[in-house]
ZAMARGU-4260 file (C-alpha; in steps of 0.2 Angstrom, whole numbers, plus 5000, padded with zeros to 4 digits):
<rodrens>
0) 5000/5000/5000 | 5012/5014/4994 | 5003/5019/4978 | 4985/5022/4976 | 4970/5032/4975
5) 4955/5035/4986 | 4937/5037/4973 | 4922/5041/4979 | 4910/5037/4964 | 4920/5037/4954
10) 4929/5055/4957 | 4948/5055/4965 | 4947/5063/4982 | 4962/5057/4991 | 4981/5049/4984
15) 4994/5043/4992 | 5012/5040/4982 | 5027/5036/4994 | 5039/5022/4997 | 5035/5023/5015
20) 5025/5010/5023 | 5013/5015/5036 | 5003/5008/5050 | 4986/5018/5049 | 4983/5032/5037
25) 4968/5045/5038 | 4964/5053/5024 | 4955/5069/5019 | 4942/5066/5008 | 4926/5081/5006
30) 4917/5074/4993 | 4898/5066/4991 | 4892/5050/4988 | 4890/5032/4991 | 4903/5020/4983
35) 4921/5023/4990 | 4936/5013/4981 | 4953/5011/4986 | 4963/5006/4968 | 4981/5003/4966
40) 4991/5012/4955 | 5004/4994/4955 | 5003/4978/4951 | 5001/4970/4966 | 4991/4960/4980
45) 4980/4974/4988 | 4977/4970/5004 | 4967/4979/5017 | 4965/4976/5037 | 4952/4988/5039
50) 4944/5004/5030 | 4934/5015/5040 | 4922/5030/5032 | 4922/5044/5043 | 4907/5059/5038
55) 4886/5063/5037 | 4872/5054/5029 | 4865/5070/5020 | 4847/5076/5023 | 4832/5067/5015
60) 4830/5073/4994 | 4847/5080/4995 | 4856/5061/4992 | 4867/5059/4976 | 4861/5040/4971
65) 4859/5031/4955 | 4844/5035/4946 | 4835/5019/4942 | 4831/5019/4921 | 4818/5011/4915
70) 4815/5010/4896 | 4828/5014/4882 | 4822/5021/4864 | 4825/5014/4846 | 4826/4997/4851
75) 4843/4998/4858 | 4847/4986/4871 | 4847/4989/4887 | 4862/4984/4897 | 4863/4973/4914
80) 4861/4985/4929 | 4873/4970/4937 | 4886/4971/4925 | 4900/4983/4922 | 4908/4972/4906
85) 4918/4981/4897 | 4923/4965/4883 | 4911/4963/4870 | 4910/4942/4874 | 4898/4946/4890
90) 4887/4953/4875 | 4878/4964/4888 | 4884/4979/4875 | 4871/4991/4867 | 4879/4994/4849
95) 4873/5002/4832 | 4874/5003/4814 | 4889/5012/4808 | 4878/5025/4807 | 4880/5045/4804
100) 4880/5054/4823 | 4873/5037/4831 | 4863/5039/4847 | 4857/5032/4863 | 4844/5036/4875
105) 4836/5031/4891 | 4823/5036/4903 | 4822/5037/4922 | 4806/5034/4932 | 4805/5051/4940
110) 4809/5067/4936 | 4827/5069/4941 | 4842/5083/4946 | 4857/5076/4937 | 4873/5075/4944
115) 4884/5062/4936 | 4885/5051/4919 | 4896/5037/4920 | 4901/5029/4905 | 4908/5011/4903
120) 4918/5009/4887 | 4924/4993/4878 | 4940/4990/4879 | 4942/4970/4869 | 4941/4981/4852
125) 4939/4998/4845 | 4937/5009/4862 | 4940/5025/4849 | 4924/5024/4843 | 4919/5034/4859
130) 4929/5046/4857 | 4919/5064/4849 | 4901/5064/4860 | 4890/5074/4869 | 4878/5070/4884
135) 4861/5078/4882 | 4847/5079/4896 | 4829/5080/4888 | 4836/5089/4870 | 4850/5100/4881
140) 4868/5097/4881 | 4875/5095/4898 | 4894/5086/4894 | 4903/5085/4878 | 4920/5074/4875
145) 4931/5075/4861 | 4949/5068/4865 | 4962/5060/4854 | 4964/5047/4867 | 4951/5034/4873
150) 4945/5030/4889 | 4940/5014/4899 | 4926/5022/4910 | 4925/5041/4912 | 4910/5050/4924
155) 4904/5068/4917 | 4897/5083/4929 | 4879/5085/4921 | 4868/5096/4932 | 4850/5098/4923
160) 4837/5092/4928 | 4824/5080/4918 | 4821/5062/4912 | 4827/5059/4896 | 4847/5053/4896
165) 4855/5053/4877 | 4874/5050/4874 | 4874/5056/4853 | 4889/5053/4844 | 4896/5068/4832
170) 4903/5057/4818 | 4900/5041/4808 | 4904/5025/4820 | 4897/5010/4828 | 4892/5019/4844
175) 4896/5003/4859 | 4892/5007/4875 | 4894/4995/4887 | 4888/5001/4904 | 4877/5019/4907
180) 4875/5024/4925 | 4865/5041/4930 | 4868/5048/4947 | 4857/5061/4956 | 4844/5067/4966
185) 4824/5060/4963 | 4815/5078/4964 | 4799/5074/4975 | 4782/5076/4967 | 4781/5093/4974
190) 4797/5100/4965 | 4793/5091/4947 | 4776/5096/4943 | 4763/5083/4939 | 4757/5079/4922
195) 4742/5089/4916 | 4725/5082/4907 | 4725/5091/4891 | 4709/5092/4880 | 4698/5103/4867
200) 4713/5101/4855 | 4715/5109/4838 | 4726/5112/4824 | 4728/5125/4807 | 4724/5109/4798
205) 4725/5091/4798 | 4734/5081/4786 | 4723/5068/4783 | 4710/5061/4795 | 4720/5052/4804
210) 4733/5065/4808 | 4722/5075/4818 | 4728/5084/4835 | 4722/5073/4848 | 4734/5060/4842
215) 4748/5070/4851 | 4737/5069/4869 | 4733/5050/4868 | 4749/5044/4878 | 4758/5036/4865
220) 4776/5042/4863 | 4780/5031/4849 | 4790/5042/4839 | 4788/5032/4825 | 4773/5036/4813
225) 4763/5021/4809 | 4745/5012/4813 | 4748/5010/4830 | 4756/5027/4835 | 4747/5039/4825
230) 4752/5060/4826 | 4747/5076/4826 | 4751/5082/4808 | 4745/5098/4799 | 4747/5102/4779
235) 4761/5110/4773 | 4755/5128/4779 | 4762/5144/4783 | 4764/5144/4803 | 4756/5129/4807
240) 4750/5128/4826 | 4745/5117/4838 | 4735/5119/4855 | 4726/5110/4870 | 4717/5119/4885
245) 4720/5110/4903 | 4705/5104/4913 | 4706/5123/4924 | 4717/5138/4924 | 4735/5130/4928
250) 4754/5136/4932 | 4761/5129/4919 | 4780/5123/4923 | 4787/5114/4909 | 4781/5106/4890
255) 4788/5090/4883 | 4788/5088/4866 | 4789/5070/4857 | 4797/5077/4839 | 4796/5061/4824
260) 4812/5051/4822 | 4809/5037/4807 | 4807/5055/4797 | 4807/5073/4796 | 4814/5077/4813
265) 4820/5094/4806 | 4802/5101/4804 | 4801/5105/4822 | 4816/5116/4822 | 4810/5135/4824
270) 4794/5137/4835 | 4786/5146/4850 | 4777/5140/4866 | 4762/5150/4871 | 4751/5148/4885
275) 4737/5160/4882 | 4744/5168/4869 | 4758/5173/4876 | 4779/5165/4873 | 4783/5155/4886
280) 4799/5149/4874 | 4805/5146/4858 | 4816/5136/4849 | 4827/5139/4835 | 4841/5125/4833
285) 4845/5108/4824 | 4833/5091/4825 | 4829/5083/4842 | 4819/5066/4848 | 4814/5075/4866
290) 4814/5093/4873 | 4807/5098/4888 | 4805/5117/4890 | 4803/5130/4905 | 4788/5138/4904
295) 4782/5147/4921 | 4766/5152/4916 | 4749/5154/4921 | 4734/5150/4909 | 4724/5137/4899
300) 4727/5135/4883 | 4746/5126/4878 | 4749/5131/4859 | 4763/5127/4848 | 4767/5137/4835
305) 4778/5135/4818 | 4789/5152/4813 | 4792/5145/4796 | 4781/5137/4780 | 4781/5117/4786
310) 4770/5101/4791 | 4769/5103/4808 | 4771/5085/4817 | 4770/5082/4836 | 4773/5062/4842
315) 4767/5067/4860 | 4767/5083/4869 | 4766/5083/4887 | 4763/5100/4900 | 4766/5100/4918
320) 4764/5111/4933 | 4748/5111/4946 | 4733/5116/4945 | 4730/5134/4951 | 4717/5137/4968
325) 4701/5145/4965 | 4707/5163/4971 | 4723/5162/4961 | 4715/5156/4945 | 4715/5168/4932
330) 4694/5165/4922 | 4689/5174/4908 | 4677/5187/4915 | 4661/5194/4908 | 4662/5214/4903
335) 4647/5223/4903 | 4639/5243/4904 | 4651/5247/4890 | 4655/5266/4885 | 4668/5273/4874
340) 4671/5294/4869 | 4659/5293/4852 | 4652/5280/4841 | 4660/5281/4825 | 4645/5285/4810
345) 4633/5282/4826 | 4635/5265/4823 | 4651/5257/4827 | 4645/5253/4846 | 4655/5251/4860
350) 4648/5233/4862 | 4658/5227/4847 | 4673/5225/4857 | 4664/5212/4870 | 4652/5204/4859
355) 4664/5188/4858 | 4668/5190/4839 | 4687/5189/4837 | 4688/5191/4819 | 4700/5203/4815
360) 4692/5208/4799 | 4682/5228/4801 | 4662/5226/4798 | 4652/5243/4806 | 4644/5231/4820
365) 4658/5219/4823 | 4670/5232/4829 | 4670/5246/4842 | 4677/5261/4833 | 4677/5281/4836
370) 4677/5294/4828 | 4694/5302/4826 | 4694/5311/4843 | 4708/5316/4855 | 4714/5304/4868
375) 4697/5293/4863 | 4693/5281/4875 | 4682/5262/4878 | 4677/5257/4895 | 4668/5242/4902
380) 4662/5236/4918 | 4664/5220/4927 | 4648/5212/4936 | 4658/5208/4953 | 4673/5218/4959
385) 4685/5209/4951 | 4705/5208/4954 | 4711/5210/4935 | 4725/5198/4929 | 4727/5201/4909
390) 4719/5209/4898 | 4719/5204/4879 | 4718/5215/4865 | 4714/5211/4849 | 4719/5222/4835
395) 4710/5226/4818 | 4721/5220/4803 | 4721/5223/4785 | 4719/5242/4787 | 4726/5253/4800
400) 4732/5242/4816 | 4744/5257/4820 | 4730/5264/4828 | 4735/5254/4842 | 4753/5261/4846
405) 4751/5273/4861 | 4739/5269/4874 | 4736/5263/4892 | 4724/5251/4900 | 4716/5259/4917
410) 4708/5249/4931 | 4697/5261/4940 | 4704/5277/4934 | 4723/5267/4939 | 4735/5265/4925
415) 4739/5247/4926 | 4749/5246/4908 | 4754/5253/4894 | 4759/5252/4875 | 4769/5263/4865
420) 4777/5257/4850 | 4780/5260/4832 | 4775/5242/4828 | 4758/5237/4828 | 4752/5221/4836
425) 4738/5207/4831 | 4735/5199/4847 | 4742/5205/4863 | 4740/5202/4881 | 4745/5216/4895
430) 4749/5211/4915 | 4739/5221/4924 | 4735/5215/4944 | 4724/5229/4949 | 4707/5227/4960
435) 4691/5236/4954 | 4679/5236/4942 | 4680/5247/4925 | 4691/5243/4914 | 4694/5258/4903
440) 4708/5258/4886 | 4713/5275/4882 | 4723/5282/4867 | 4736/5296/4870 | 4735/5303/4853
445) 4723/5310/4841 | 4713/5294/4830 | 4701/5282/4826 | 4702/5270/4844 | 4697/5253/4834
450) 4694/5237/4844 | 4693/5221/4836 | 4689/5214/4854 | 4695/5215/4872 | 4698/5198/4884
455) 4700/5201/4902 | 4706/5186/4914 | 4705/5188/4934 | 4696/5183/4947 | 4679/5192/4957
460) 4680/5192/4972 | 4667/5183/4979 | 4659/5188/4999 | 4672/5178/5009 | 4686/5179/4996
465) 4695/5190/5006 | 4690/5183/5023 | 4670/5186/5028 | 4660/5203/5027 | 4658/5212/5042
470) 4643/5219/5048 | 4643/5238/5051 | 4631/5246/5063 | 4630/5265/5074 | 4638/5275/5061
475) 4642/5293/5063 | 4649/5308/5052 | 4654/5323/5052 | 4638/5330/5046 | 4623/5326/5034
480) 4622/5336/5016 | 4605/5346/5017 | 4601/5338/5032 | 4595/5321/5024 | 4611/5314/5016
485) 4614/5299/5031 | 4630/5292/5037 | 4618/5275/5035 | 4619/5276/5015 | 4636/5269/5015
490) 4631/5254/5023 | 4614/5249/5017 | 4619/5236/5005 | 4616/5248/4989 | 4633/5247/4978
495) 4626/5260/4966 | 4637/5273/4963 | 4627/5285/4955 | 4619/5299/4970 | 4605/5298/4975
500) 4601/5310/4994 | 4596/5293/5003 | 4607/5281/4994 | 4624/5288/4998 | 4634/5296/5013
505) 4638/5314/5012 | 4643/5327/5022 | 4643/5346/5019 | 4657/5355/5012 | 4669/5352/5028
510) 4686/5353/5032 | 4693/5335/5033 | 4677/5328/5036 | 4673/5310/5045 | 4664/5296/5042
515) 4663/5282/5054 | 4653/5263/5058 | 4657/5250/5072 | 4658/5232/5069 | 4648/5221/5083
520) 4663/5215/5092 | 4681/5219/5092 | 4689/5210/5076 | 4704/5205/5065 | 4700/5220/5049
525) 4710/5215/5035 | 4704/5225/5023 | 4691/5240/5019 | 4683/5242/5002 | 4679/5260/4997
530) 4663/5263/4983 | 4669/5279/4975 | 4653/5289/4967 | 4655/5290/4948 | 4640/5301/4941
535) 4651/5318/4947 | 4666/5320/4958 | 4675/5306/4961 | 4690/5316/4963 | 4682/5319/4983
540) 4691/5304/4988 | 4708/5305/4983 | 4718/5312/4999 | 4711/5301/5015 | 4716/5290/5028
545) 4707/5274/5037 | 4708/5272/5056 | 4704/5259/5067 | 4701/5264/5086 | 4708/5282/5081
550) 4723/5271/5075 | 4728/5274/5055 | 4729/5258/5045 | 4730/5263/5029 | 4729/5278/5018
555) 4725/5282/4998 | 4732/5300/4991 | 4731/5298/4970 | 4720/5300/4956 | 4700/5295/4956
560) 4695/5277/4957 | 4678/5269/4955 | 4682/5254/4968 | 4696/5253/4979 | 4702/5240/4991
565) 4714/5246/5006 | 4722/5232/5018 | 4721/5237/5033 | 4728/5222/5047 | 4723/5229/5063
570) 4712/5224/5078 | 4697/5235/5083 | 4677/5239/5081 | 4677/5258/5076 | 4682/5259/5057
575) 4685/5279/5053 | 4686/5285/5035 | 4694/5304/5038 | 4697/5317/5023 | 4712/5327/5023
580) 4705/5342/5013 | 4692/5353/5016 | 4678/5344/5003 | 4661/5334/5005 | 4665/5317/5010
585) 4654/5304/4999 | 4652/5285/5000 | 4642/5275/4991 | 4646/5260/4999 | 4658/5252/5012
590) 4663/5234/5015 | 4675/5229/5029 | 4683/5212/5028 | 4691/5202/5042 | 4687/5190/5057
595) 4681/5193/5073 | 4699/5192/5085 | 4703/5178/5091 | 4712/5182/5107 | 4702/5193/5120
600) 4709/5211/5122 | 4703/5225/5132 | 4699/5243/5129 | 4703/5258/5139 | 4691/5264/5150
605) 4677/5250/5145 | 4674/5237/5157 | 4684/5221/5152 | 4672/5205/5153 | 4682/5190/5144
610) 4686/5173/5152 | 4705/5177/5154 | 4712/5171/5173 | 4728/5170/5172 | 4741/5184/5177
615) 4755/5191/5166 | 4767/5181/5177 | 4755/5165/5174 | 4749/5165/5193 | 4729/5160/5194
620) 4718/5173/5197 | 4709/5172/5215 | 4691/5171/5217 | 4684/5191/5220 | 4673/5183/5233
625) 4687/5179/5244 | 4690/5193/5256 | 4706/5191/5263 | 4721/5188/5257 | 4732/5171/5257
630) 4745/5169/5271 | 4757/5180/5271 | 4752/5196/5268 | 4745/5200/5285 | 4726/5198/5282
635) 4724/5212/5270 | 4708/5215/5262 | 4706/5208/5246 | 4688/5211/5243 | 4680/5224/5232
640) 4667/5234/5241 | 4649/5228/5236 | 4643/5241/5226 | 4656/5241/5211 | 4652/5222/5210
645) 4638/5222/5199 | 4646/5237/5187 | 4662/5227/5186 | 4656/5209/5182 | 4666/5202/5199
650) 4662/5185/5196 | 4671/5167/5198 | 4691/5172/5197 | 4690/5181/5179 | 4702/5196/5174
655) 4692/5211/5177 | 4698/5230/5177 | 4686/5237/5193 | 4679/5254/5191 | 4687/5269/5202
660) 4702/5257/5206 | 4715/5267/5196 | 4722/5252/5186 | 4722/5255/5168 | 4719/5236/5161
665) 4711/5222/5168 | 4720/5214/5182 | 4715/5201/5198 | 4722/5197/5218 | 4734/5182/5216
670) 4734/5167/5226 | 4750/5170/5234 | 4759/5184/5243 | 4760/5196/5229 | 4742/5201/5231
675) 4736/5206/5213 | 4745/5206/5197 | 4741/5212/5181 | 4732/5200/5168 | 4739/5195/5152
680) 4725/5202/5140 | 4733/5213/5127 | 4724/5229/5123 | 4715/5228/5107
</rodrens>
């Protein structure tokens, strides 16, 4: 033992190289995995007392181990997952054809975080023929080796993460492999995405009727076109396209796409990935068999999209990612109550842009159009309050889309995007992440504002979306327009925001006028929704800030806004809506969202009656009709005269805060010598 190296998987960590014998050696090691080896550099007889491995299992999902394969593609065969034969007698080899650029591949149960490719390469005849490859992880290169000399078994660093394992040749060879071993980490279900059901399919067109799109969502990855593993196949068009829809509005992580190999590989090889019309990637490069992409969106409908004039053929195409939850979902929401600055020839209505027609060719009734005004304008109102996730634009065409260059999209008079370009667009979808109701699009320049139709995709808010309504009662206000407008119009239930003298709340011209309501019992608000009136005026409520218990929580100072929603995250009862200008204060409706609290809390100078009865210290309370103190302090009093019993709720042993005792929370005598302590009941 004077010349030899220490491997752990297959990776040097540790060598020793002396002429000196030794007794015990420790060696340094610092590297992850599971199979040590100790290999001699010598001919000789290795011989070994004892070995000991010093170190730390690693944590649960972290573990570098060999990822178990499964099936391998194009009939190659599959070697021993017992052998490590590197002599072409044990004929447990995979080899090809002389072929040009020969490949193989495999696939591993489970989505995986690749580490290590190990290779085994035969060393009875012709190791050379490995001797110019590249290692590719679902259609991406992740290790390349192109060496003069050859090698008996080699491990690559990988690092990607996927299923599909493929060693390519870049030359014409026999390609003989005869060992692949994949190390690295099985991602838990929770990390790879599941597989989505994908359905309502179509295509530009179908090849024949066979070919139709559906064949590339029956399961069948055959990538081989014949009887039994038909494809999705369109006519030779210009920008051929592909789509499915999921079962509900998803996050969509990755697609896989199963590309034709007996044929025509090169067709797929300039595309895009949409999800709801919008990129998620794209791919411009040589043929493939397998390609999973990155997507990270959030949408329906999957599409696959040609850039070039081709047969578009799909073997299989496969999405993943998780279904969103109700209240992150982004539907398509119904618009309604339309308006827009002028009707072009008084024809060319506003509803055109929501009637559901998305042809892109101009008739009078099937557009919205204006007249050629300044900054024209095309508003619409959703039923519910709505938080608004995209909104999709589609443009005329074949005359004049650069009428679409300079605009913004407004959510309750809120700019929530923009476009300014000096290209025109056909189809275009804007973030936007604004709560409210109208929707309003809004040129900056002087034309015709043409709309071929107008999507929008978000989610209403529902009554306990955002935590449960809360009921308002003894409102007050700073003072009552004409003597009849009531502080009770804002929380009667009517969400009208056109005035009426009973249906709104509105104070005279005052300076920083109030307005005010109480929940039934001190409660968790999380968030206060403001009605703005929208006949006249809504510029009244642009400077203001929400109190709870005199406390501000939130405040608002911008433009106008028809709905607005404020979080708040405070405890309290008396909810306060204060200007900070001299104006008359109007409301048309307000909504308060939360919980009632969950711990008990007292308020100054109220008389505290929860169940609490233990002291901040965590002593129990004593009963109040004790009247002496416990031994030790002397017989002192402890009892509360008579007649504040009944005002202070004295019974049992419960925290109570006494009137006329001074004590400014609730408190109680202890059962030992410290006579009374202070409760833990935090103020609310």
């Amino acid at each position: 033992l004077n010349k030899f190296f220490i491997k752990v998987d297959g990776k040097v960590c540790a060598q020793y190289n002396s002429f000196a014998a030794f007794s015990v050696w420790t060696f340094n090691c610092n590297k992850v995995g599971s199979v040590v080896r100790i290999e001699s550099r010598k001919a000789t007889y290795l011989t070994l007392a004892e070995v000991q491995v010093f170190g730390e299992a690693l944590k649960t999902g972290q573990t570098v181990v060999r990822a178990p394969i499964t099936t391998a593609s194009r009939g190659v065969q599959e070697p021993s997952t017992e052998s490590t034969s590197e002599f072409g007698r044990r004929r447990t080899q995979s080899t090809t054809n002389n072929d040009a650029k020969p490949w193989w591949e495999t696939q591993l149960d489970e989505a995986t975080q690749i580490k290590k490719v190990r290779i085994f390469n035969r060393r009875d005849c012709c190791p050379e023929r490995l001797n110019n490859f590249m290692i590719k992880v679902d259609g991406r290169v992740c290790a390349r080796y192109r060496s003069s000399k050859s090698f008996k078994s080699k491990t690559f660093k990988c690092n990607r993460k996927g299923r599909v394992i493929r060693i390519e040749s870049m030359k014409r060879t026999y390609l003989t492999l005869a060992e692949v071993q994949v190390f690295g980490i099985m991602l838990p279900q929770t990390n790879a995405q599941g597989l989505l059901k994908l359905s309502d399919c179509s295509q530009s067109s179908n090849y024949n009727s066979r070919q139709t799109c559906s064949k590339a969502i029956d399961g069948v990855t055959r990538q081989r076109l014949s009887a039994r593993a038909p494809m999705a196949i369109t006519r030779n068009d210009a920008n051929p396209w592909w789509e499915a829809r999921t079962e509900a509005p998803a996050r969509i992580n990755r697609v896989r796409i199963f590309n034709r190999q007996d044929c025509c590989p090169e067709r797929l090889g300039d595309f895009v990935i949409k999800v709801d019309d919008e990129v998620c990637a794209r791919y411009n490069s040589g043929p493939f068999s397998v390609w999973t992409f990155d997507c990270n969106k959030s949408g329906r409908t999957v599409r696959i999209e040609s850039r070039k004039r081709t047969y578009l053929t799909l073997a299989e195409v496969q999405v993943f990612g998780k279904l969103l939850p109700q209240e992150e979902a982004a539907f398509r929401l119904k618009l309604r109550n339309c308006r827009q600055s002028s009707d072009y020839r008084g024809k060319s209505r506003c509803t055109g842009a929501i009637d559901g027609n998305t042809n892109q060719r101009w008739t009078i009734h099937g557009h919205s159009t204006t007249n050629n005004d300044r900054r024209p304008w095309w508003e619409a109102q959703t039923e519910q309050v709505t938080r608004f996730s995209r909104v999709r634009i589609f443009n005329r065409l074949y005359c004049c889309p650069d009428r679409l260059t300079n605009f913004v999209i407004k959510v309750d008079g809120q700019v929530c995007a923009r476009y300014h370009s000096k290209s025109s667009f056909s189809v275009k979808s804007f973030n936007c992440d604004m709560d409210g109701r109208v929707l309003r699009i809004e040129s900056l320049k002087r034309t015709y504002l043409t709309l071929a139709e107008v999507q929008v995709f978000g989610f209403e808010y529902g009554p306990t979306s955002m935590s449960s309504q809360l009921r308002l009662s003894k409102c007050q206000q700073s003072s009552n327009y004409r003597g009849k407008s009531f502080c009770t119009g804002a929380i009667d239930g009517n969400l009208k925001q056109s005035w009426t003298i009973s249906g709104m709340s509105t104070t005279q011209l005052d300076q920083r006028p109030w307005w005010q309501a109480q929940t039934d019992k001190p409660s968790y608000i999380a968030q206060v929704r403001i009605f703005n009136r929208q006949d006249c005026c809504p510029n009244r409520l642009d400077n203001f800030v929400i109190k709870v218990d005199n406390a501000i929580c939130a405040e608002y100072k911008g433009g106008p806004f028809s709905v607005w929603t404020l979080d708040c995250n405070m405890i309290g009862s008396v909810v306060r809506i204060e200007s900070r200008k001299r104006t008359y204060l109007t409301l048309a409706e307000v909504q308060v969202f939360g919980e009632p609290a969950n711990k008990e809390c007292y308020r100054q100078q109220e008389d505290f009656v929860g169940s609490s009865n233990v002291t901040a210290s965590g002593k129990p309370c004593q009963s109040w009709s004790v009247k002496r103190c416990t031994r030790g302090t002397r017989g002192v009093s402890c009892h509360v005269p008579s007649m504040y019993v009944a005002e202070a709720g004295l019974t049992g042993n419960n925290c109570r805060n006494p009137v006329d005792y001074m004590r400014d929370r609730p408190w109680c005598y202890t059962a030992t010598p410290t006579r009374w302590e202070y409760c833990s009941v935090p103020e609310c």
